[in-house]
C-alpha positions as CSV (number, residue, x, y, z in Angstrom):
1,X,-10.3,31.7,27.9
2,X,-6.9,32.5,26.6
3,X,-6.1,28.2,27.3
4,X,-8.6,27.3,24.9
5,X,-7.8,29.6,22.4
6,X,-3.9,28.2,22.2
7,X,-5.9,25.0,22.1
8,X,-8.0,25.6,19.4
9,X,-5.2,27.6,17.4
10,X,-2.9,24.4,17.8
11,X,-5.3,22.2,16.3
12,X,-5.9,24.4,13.4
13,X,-2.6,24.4,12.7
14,X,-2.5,20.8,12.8
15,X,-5.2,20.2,10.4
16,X,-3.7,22.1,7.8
17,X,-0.6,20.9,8.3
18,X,-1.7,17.1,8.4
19,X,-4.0,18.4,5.1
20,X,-1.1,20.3,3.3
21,X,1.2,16.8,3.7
22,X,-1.4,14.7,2.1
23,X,-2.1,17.0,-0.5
24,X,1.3,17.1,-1.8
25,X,2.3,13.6,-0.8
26,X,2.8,11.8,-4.2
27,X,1.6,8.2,-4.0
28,X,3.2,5.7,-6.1
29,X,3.5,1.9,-6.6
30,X,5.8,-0.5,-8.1
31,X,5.2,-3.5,-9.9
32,X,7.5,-6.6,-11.1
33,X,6.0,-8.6,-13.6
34,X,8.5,-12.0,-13.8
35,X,8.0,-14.0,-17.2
36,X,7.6,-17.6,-15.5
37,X,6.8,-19.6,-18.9
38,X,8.9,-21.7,-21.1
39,X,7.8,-19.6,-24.0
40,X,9.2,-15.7,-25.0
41,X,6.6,-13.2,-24.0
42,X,6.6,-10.9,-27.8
43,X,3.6,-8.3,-26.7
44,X,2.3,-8.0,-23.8
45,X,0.7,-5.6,-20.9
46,X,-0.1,-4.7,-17.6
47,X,-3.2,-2.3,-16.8
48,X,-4.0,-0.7,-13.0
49,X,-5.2,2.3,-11.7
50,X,-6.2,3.3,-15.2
51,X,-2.9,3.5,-16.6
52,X,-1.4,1.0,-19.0
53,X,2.0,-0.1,-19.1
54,X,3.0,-2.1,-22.5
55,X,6.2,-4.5,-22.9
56,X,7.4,-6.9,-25.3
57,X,10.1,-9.6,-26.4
58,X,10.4,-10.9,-22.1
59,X,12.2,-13.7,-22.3
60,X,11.5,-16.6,-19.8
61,X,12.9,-16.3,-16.2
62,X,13.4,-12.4,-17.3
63,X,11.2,-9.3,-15.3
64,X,10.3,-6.3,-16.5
65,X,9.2,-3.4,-13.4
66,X,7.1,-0.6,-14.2
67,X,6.6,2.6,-11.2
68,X,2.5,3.9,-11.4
69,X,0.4,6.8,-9.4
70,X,-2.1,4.6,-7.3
71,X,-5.4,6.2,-7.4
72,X,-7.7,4.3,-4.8
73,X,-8.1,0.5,-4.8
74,X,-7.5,-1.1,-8.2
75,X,-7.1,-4.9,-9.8
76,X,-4.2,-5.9,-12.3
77,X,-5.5,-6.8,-15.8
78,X,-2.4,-8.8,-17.6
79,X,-2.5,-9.1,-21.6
80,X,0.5,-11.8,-22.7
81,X,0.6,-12.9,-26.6
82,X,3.4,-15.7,-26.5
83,X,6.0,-16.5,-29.6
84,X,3.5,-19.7,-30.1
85,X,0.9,-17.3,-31.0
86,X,-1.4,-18.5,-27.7
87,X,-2.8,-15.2,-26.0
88,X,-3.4,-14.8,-22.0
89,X,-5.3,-12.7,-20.3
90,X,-6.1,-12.2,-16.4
91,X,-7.2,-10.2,-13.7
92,X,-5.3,-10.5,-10.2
């Protein structure tokens, strides 16, 4: 009786342990976005896990790297208006 008791109490403990780490465990992401066109980037954004992250003036060949809270599965939405005035969007 006393062995299954220790047994039991263990596994308690282990479930609020295992519950207390995810709980407090802060889950972020990172994201690069790398201007790959000929053309300057003047306004632009970047949308996931609900939260929008704005930029502007990325020239070509330059990146700009934003940190987020990820809050389940998500999709990137991508907003680009270029110096010619041509507008992009797309979801990755």
């Amino acid at each position: 009786m006393r062995k299954y008791l220790i047994i039991v109490i263990t596994i308690l403990l282990v479930l609020f342990f295992v519950f207390f780490l995810k709980l407090f465990k802060s889950n972020y992401g990172t994201f690069s976005l790398v201007n790959k066109a000929t053309q300057e980037i003047v306004r632009g954004s970047v949308e996931v896990c609900r939260q929008k992250f704005d930029f502007t003036n990325l020239k070509p060949n330059e990146s700009v790297s934003f940190s987020f809270k990820i809050s389940g599965d998500s999709h990137y939405t991508v907003i680009a208006e270029f110096i010619s005035g041509r507008k992009l969007k797309k979801e990755v």
